[in-house]
LOLO-710365 format. One line per field, with one value per residue (C-alpha): residue number from 1; residue in three letters; x, y, z. Coordinates in steps of 0.05 Angstrom, whole numbers, plus 32768, in hexadecimal, padded with zeros to 4 digits. Layout:
N
i <- c(NUM, ...)
aa <- c(ala, ...)
east <- c(X, ...)
north <- c(Y, ...)
up <- c(Z, ...)
This chain:
208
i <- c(1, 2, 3, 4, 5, 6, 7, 8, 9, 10, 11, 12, 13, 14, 15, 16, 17, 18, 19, 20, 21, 22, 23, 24, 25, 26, 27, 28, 29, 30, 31, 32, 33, 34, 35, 36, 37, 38, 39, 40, 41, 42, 43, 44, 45, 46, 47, 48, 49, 50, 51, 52, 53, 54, 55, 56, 57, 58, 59, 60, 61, 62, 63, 64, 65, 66, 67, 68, 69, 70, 71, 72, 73, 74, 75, 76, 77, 78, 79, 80, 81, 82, 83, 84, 85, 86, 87, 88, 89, 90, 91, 92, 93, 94, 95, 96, 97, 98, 99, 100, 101, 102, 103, 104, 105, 106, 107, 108, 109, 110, 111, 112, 113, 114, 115, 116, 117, 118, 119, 120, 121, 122, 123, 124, 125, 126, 127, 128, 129, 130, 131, 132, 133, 134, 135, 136, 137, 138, 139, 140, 141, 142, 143, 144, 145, 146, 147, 148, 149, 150, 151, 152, 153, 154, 155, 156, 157, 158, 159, 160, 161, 162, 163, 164, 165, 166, 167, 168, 169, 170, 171, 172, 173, 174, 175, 176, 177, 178, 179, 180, 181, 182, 183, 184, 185, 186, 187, 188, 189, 190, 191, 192, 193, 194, 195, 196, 197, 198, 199, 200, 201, 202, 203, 204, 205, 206, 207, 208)
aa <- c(unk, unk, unk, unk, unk, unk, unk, unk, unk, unk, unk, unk, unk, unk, unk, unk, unk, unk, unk, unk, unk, unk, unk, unk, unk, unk, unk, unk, unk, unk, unk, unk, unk, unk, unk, unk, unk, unk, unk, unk, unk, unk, unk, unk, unk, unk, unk, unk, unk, unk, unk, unk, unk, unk, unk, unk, unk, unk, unk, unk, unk, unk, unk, unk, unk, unk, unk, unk, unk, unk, unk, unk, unk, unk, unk, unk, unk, unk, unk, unk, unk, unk, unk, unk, unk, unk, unk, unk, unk, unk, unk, unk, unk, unk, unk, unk, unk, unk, unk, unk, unk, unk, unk, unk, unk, unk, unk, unk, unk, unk, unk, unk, unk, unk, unk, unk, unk, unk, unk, unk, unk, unk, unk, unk, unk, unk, unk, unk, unk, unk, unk, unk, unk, unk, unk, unk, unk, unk, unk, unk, unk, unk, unk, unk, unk, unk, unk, unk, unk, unk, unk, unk, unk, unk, unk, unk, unk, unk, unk, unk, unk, unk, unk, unk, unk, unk, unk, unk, unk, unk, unk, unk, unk, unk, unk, unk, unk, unk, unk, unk, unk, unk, unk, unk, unk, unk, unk, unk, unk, unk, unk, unk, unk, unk, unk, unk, unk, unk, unk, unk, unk, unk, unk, unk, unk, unk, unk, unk)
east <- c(811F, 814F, 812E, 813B, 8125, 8119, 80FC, 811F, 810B, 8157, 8125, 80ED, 8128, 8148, 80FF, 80F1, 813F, 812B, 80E6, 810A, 813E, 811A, 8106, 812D, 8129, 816D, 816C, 8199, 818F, 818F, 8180, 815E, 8152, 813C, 817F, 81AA, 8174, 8176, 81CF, 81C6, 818F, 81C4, 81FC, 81DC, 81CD, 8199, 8153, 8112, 80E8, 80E1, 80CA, 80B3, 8099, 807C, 809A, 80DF, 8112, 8116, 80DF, 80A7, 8092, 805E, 8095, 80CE, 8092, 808D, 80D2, 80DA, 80A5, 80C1, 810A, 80FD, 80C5, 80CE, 80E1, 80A6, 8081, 8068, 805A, 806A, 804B, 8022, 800B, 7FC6, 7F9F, 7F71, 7F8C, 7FD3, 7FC1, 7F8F, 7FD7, 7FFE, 7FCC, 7FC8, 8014, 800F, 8031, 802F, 801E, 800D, 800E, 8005, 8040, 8004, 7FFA, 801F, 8060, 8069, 802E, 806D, 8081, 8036, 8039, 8082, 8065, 8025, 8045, 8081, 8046, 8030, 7FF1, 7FEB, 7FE4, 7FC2, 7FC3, 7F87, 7F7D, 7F7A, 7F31, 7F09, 7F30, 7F3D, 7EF2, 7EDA, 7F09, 7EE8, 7EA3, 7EC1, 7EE3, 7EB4, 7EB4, 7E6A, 7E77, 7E9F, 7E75, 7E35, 7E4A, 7E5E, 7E24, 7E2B, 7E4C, 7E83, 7E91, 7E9D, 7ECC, 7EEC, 7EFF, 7F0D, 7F3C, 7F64, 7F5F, 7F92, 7F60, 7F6E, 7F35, 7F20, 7F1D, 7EF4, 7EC6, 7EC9, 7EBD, 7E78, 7E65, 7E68, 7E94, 7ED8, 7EB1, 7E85, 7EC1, 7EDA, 7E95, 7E98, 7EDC, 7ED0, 7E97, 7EB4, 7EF3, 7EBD, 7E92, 7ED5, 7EFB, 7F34, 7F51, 7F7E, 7F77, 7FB2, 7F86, 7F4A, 7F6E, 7FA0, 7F55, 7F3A, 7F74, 7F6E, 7F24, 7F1B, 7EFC, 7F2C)
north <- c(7F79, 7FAD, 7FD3, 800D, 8022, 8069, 8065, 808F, 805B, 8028, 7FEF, 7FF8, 7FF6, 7FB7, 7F91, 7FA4, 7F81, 7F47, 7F3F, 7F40, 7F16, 7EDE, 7EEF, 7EF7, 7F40, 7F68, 7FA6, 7FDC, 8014, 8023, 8066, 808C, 80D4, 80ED, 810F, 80C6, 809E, 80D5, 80D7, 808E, 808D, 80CB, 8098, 805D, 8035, 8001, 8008, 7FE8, 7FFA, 8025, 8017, 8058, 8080, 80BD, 80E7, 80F4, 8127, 815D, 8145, 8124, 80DC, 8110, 812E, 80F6, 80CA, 810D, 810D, 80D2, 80D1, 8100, 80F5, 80A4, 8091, 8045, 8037, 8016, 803C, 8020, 8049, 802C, 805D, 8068, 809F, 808A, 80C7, 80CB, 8103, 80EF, 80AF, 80DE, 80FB, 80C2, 80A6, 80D8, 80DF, 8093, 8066, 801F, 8008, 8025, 7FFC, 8009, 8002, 7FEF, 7FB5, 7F6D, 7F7F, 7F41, 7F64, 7F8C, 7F4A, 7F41, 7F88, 7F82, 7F49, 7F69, 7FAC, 7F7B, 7F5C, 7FA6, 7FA4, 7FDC, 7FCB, 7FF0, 7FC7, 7F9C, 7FCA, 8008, 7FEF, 801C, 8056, 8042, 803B, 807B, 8097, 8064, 808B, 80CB, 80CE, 8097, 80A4, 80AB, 809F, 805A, 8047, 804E, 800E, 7FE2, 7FC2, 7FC8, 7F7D, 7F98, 7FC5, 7FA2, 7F73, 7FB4, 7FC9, 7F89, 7F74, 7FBE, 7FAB, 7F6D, 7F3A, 7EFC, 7EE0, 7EAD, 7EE1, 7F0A, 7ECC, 7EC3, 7F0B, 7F07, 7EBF, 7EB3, 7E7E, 7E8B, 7E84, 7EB6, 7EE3, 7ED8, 7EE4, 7F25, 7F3D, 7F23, 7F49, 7F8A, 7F81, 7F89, 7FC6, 7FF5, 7FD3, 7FB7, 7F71, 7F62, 7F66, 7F92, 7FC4, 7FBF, 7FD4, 801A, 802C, 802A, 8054, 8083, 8089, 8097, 8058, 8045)
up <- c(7FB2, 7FD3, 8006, 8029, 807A, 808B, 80D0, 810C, 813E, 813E, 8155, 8129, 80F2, 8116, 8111, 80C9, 80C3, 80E9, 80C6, 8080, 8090, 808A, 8044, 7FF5, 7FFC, 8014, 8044, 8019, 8040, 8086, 8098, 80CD, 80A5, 805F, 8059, 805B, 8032, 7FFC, 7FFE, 7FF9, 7FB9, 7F92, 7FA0, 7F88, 7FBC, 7F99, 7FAF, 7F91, 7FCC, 800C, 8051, 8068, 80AA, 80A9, 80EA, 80DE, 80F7, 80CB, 809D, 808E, 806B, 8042, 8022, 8016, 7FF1, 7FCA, 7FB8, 7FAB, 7F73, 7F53, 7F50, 7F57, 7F40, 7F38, 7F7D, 7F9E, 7FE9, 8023, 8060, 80A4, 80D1, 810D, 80EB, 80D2, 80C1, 8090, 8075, 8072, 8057, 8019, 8013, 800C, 7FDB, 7FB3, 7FB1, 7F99, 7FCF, 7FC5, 8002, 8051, 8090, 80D8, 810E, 8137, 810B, 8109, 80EE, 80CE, 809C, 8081, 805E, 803C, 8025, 8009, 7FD6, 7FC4, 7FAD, 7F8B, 7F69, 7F51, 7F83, 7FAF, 7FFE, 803C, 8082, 8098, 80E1, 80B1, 8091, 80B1, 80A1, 805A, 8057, 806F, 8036, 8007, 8020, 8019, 7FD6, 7FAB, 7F62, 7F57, 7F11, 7F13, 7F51, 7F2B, 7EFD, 7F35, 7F6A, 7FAA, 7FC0, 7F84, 7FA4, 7FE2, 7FAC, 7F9C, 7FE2, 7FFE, 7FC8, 7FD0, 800D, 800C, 8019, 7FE9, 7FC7, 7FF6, 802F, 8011, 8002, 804A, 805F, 8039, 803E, 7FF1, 7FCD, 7FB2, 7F65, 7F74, 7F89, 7F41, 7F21, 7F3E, 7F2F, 7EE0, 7EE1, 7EFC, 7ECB, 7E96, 7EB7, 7EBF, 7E7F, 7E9E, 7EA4, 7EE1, 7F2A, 7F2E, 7EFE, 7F2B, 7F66, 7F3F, 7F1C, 7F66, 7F81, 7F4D, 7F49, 7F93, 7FA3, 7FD2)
C-alpha cells in the first residue's frame, strides 16, 4: 500500500518510517500539515491509506478525515493521536475512519492496524477498550442488541475490537469452536455472512 504521514511531530513521522520499513507497504507522502498532504493528493501523489493525527497547525484531524471523505473517498483512515476523547473518537466514527490508535500505545500496533483495514476490517487500539466500551454502552442499538445474548455481544465487541479468534476464546475461557458457534450464529440473527460485515453493521448500528 502507499501511505501517507500527516503528523507535525518530525520524530513521530521518522518512527512511523522506521516501523514501516520493515514491511511491503511504501511511505508516499511525508508531510507535516493538511495544506502539503492535500497539494500532494491534487498532484497525484499515490495514496491508498493515511496515517493521521488529530492536532495540527492550522487544522484539525476532525476536519482533514472530513475532507478526505468527500473528495477521496477510497483512501483508507487511521488516526494516530493522543487525542482519545470520546467525543472525538463518536466524530471520527461517524465520519467513518478505518481505524484509530493511541500514540500512547505500542507503535509497532500501527503495523497490525495497517493489515486489518487492508483486509477491509475496521481497527481501534487495544488501551482504547474502555473508552470504546463506554461508547458501546452509550450508543447500543436497542433494536439489533435485542437479537444478540449477552456473551454475543461480548463476540461482537471483542472481535471490533481486533482480538483474533483465539483471544477472544481466551478472554472468556471458552474454546476457539465455541467462538465460531457464536459468530455463525450471529451471521444468521443480523443476516450477514462475513466477519468483515459483522464488524461495518456494528459500526454503523452504534454497537461499537
Amino acid at each position: 500500500m502507499n501511505i501517507a504521514l500527516l503528523d507535525d511531530h518530525d520524530l513521530i513521522r521518522l518512527g512511523l518510517h522506521s516501523i514501516l520499513s520493515d514491511t511491503t507497504h511504501r511511505v508516499s507522502i511525508d508531510v507535516a500539515n493538511a495544506d502539503a498532504l492535500f497539494e500532494k493528493l491534487m498532484s497525484g501523489t499515490p495514496c491508498d491509506l493515511i496515517l493521521l493525527d488529530i492536532l495540527l497547525p492550522g487544522t484539525n484531524g476532525v476536519e482533514v478525515a472530513q475532507r478526505l471523505r468527500a473528495e477521496y473517498p477510497n483512501i483508507k483512515i487511521i488516526v494516530v493521536s493522543m487525542e482519545a476523547k470520546e467525543y472525538t473518537i463518536i466524530q471520527l466514527m461517524q465520519i467513518g475512519i478505518d481505524g484509530f490508535i493511541s500514540k500512547n500505545g505500542p507503535m509497532e500496533e500501527v503495523v497490525d492496524a495497517i493489515d486489518s483495514v487492508e483486509e477491509g476490517v475496521p481497527y481501534y487500539g487495544r488501551d482504547l477498550a474502555v473508552l470504546v466500551r463506554d461508547i458501546v454502552d452509550a450508543r447500543l442499538d436497542k433494536k439489533s442488541s435485542a437479537l444478540l445474548t449477552k456473551r454475543e455481544l461480548e463476540i461482537v465487541e471483542a472481535c471490533c475490537s481486533g482480538l483474533s479468534g483465539q483471544e477472544v476464546a481466551d478472554k472468556y475461557h471458552i474454546s476457539l469452536r465455541a467462538v465460531n458457534s457464536h459468530k455463525t450464529n450471529i451471521f444468521k440473527k443480523l443476516g450477514l455472512s462475513s466477519s468483515v460485515e459483522m464488524v461495518r453493521f456494528a459500526l454503523e448500528h452504534g454497537i461499537i
